[in-house]
LUMDREN-737873 format. One record per residue (C-alpha): residue number from 0; z, x, y. Coordinates in nm, 2 decimals. Layout:
N
SITE   i      w      u      v
SITE NUM      Z      X      Y
...
This chain:
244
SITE   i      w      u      v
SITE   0  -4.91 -12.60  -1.67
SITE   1  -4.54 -12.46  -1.60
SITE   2  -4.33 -12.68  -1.40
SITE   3  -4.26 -12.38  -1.14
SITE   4  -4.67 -12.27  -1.10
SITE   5  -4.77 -12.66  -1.03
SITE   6  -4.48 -12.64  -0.77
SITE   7  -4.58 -12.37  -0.59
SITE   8  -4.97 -12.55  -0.60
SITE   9  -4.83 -12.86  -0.42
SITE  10  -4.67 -12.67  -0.17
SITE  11  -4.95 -12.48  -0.09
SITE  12  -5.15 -12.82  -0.08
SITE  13  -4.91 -13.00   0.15
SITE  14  -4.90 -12.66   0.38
SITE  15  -5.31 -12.65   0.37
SITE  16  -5.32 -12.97   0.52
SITE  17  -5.13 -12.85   0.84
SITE  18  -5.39 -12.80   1.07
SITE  19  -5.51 -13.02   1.37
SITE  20  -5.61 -13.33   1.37
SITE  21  -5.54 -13.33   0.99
SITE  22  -5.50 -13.73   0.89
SITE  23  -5.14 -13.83   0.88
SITE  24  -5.15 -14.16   0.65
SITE  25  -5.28 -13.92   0.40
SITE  26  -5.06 -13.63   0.44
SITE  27  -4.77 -13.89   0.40
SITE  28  -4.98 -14.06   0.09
SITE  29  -5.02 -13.73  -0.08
SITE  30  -4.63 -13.67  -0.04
SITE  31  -4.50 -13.96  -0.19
SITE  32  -4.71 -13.92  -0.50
SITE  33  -4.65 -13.55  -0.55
SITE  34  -4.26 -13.64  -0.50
SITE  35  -4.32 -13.92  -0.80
SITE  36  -4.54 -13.65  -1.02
SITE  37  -4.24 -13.33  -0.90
SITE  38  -3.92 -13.51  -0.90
SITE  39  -3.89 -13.74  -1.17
SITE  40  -3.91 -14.08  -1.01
SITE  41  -4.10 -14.35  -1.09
SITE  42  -4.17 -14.50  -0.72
SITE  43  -4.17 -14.35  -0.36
SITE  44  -4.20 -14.50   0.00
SITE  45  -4.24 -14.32   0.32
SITE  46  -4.10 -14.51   0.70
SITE  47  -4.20 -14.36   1.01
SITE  48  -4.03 -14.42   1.33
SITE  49  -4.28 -14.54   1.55
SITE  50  -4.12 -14.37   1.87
SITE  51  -3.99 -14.77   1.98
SITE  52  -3.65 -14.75   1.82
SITE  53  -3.87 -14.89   1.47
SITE  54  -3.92 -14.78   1.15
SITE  55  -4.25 -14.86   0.96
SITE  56  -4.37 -14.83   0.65
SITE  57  -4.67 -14.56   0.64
SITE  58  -4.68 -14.45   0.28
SITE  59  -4.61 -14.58  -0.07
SITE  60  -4.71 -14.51  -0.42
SITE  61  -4.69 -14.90  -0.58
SITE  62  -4.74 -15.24  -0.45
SITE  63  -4.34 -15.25  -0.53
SITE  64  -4.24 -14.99  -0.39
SITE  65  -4.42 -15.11  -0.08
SITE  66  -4.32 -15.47  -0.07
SITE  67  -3.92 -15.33  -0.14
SITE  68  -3.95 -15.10   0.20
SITE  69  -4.06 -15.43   0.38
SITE  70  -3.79 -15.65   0.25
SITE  71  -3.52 -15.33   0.34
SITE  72  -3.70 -15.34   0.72
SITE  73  -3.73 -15.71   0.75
SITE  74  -3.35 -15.76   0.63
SITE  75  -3.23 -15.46   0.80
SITE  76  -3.06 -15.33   0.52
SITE  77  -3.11 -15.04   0.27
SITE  78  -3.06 -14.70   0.21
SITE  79  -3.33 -14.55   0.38
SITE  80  -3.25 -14.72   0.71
SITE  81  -2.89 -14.56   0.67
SITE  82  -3.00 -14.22   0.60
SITE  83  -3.29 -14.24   0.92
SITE  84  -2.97 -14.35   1.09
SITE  85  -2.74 -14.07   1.01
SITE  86  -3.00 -13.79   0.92
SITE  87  -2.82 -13.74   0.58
SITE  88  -2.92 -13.78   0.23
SITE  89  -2.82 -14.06   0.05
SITE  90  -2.90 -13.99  -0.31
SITE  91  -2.85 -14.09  -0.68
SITE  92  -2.72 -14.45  -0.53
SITE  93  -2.66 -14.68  -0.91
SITE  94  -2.81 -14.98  -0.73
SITE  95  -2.55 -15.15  -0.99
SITE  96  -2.26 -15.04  -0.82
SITE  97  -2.40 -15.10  -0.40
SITE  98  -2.36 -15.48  -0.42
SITE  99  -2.09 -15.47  -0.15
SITE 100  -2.25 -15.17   0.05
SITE 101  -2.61 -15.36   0.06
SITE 102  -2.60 -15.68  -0.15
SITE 103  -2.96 -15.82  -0.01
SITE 104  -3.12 -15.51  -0.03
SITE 105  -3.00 -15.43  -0.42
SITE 106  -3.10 -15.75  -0.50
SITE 107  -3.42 -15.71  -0.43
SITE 108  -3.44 -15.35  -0.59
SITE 109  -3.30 -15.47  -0.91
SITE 110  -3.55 -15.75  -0.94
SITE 111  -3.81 -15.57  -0.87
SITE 112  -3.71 -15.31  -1.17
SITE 113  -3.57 -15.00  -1.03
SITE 114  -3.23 -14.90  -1.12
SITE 115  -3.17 -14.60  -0.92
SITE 116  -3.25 -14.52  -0.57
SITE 117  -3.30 -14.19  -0.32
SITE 118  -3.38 -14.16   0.06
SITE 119  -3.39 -13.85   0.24
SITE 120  -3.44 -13.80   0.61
SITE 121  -3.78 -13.64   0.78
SITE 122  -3.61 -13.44   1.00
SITE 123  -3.60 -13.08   1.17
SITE 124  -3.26 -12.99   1.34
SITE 125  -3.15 -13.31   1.56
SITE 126  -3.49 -13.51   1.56
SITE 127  -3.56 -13.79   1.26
SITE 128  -3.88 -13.88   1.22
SITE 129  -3.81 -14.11   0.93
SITE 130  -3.70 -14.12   0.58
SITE 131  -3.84 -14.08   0.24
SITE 132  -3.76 -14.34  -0.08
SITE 133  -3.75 -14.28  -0.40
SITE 134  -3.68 -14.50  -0.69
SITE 135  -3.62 -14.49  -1.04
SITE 136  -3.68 -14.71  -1.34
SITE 137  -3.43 -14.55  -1.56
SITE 138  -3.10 -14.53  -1.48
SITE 139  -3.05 -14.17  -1.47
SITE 140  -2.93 -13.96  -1.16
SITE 141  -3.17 -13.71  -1.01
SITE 142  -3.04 -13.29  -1.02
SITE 143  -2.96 -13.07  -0.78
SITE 144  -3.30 -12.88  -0.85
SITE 145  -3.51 -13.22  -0.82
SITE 146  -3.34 -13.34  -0.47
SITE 147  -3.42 -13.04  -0.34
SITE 148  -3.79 -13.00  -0.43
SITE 149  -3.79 -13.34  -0.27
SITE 150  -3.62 -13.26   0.03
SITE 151  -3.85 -12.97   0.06
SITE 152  -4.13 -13.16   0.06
SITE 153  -4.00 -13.39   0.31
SITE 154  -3.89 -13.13   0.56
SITE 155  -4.29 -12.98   0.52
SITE 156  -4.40 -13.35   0.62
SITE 157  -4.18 -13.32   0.90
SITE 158  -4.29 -12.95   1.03
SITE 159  -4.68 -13.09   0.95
SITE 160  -4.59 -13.44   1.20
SITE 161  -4.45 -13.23   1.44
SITE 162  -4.67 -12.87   1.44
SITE 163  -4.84 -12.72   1.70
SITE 164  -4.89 -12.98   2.01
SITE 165  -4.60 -13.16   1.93
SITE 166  -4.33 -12.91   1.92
SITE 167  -4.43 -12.91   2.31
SITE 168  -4.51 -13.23   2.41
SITE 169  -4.31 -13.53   2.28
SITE 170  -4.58 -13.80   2.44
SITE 171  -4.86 -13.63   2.18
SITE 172  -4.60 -13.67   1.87
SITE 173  -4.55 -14.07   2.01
SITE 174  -4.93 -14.06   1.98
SITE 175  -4.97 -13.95   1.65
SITE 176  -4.71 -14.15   1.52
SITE 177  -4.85 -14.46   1.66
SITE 178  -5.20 -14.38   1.53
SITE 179  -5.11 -14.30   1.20
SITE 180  -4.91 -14.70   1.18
SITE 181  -5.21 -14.80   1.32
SITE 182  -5.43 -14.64   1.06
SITE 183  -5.18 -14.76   0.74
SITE 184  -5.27 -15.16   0.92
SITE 185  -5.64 -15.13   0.89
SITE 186  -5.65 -14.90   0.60
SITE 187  -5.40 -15.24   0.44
SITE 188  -5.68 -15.47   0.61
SITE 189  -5.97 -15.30   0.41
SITE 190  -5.80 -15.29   0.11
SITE 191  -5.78 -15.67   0.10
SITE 192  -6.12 -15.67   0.22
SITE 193  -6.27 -15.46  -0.07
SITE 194  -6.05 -15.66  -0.26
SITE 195  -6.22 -15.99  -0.22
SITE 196  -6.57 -15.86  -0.20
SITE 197  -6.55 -15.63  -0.49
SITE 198  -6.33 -15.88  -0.67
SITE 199  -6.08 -15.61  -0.78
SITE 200  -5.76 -15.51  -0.68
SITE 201  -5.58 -15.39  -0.44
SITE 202  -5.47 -15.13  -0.56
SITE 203  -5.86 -15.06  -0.70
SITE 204  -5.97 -15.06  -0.36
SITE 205  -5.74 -14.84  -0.18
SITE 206  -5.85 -14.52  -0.47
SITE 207  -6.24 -14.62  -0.46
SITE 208  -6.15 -14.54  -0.08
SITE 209  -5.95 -14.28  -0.11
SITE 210  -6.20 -14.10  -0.36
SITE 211  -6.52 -14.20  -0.12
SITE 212  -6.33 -14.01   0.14
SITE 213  -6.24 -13.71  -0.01
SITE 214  -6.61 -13.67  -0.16
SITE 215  -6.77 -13.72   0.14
SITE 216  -6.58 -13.53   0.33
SITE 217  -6.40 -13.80   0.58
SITE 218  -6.07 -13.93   0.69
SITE 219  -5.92 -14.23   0.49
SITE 220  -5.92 -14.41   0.83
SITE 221  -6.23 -14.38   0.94
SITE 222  -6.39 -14.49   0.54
SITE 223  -6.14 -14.81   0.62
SITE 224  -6.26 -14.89   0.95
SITE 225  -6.61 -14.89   0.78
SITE 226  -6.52 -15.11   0.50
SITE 227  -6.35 -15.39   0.75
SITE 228  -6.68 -15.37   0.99
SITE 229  -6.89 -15.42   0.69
SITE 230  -7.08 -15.10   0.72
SITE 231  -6.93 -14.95   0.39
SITE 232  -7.00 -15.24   0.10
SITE 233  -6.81 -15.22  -0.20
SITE 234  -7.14 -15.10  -0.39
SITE 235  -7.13 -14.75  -0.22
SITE 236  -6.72 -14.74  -0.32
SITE 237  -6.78 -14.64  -0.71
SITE 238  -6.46 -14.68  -0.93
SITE 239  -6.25 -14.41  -1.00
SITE 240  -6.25 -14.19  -1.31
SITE 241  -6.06 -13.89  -1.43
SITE 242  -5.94 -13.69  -1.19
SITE 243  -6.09 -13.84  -0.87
């Protein structure tokens, strides 16, 4: 499939999922792994702010990428905080050359294998929501054409968290915010549920969950919330094949 015809499919997808009460963890989850698939990256984290002065970490497409984010918020450090702080794009950053502009923070990212780094701000006009990671194995900048199918895709996130009732009332968007950090803990507390039950991994049990949901027809949160109350075993959470 061209390049340009599965672009315009994914940008269709992420604008079909702008409707209310559409789930927010996996409107995030889809865009992190359709900016990995689009823009040449190899990793992607999402962090929301969660309306209290905070960022959190809502989406994430490895286990590295997601453990990374943490060590960036827990150390205070890293360029996704900078660019939720400024509302600017901070991209194609050689995480060998930002020792002195975040030593702790490239650190971490070099250990953990990536050699390039991206973050670009969720935001419309003034307001930032939060900003959007991306990391590369290879050391090899991203284009002009790639940062800005990325930054597309970011600013589509940012018109889905804030459509409809919360362009007009700022206590709904606090809300939704808060409920979708809320759903990413308990959807990360069924996934180390499953885990232990189903004696698989983590990463296993978030796509047997993710897959249950979308075939039955439910939100994400609500197949978690099942799993952790025990009224979803792991035997009705089939593993995933193909293209599920």
């Amino acid at each position: 499939m061209a390049r340009e015809q599965r672009l315009a499919e994914v940008f269709v997808e992420l604008a079909d999922t702008l409707v209310e009460e559409f789930d927010v963890v996996e409107f995030l989850q889809m865009l992190t792994e359709r900016c990995v698939e689009l823009v040449d990256t190899d990793a992607a984290g999402l962090m929301l702010d969660d309306q209290r002065g905070h960022l959190q970490v809502v989406a994430y497409t490895t286990e590295s990428a997601r453990l990374l984010e943490l060590f960036e918020l827990q150390r205070a450090e890293g360029p996704c905080l900078d660019c939720f702080a400024t509302g600017r794009v901070i991209a194609n950053v050689d995480l060998a050359d930002s020792s002195s502009r975040w030593p702790v923070f490239t650190e971490a990212a070099l250990g953990s294998g990536f050699t390039y780094s991206h973050a670009l701000p969720l935001r419309l006009r003034r307001q930032v929501l939060g900003a959007l990671n991306l990391f590369t194995v290879e050391r090899k900048a991203l284009t002009a054409d790639h940062l800005a199918v990325a930054q597309g895709m970011a600013d589509i996130a940012t018109i889905g968290l804030l459509h409809e009732r919360a362009l007009h009332d700022q206590v709904v968007l606090a809300e939704q915010l808060q409920a979708a950090l809320h759903s990413r803990i308990l959807i990360e507390q069924a996934k180390g549920v499953l885990s232990a039950r189903a004696g698989i991994s983590v990463g296993d049990a978030f796509s047997r969950m993710r897959s249950h949901a979308r075939r039955a027809g439910l939100h994400l949160t609500g197949v978690a919330e099942a799993v952790v109350a025990g009224t979803l075993g792991h035997e009705d959470l089939q593993p995933v094949t193909g293209g599920s």
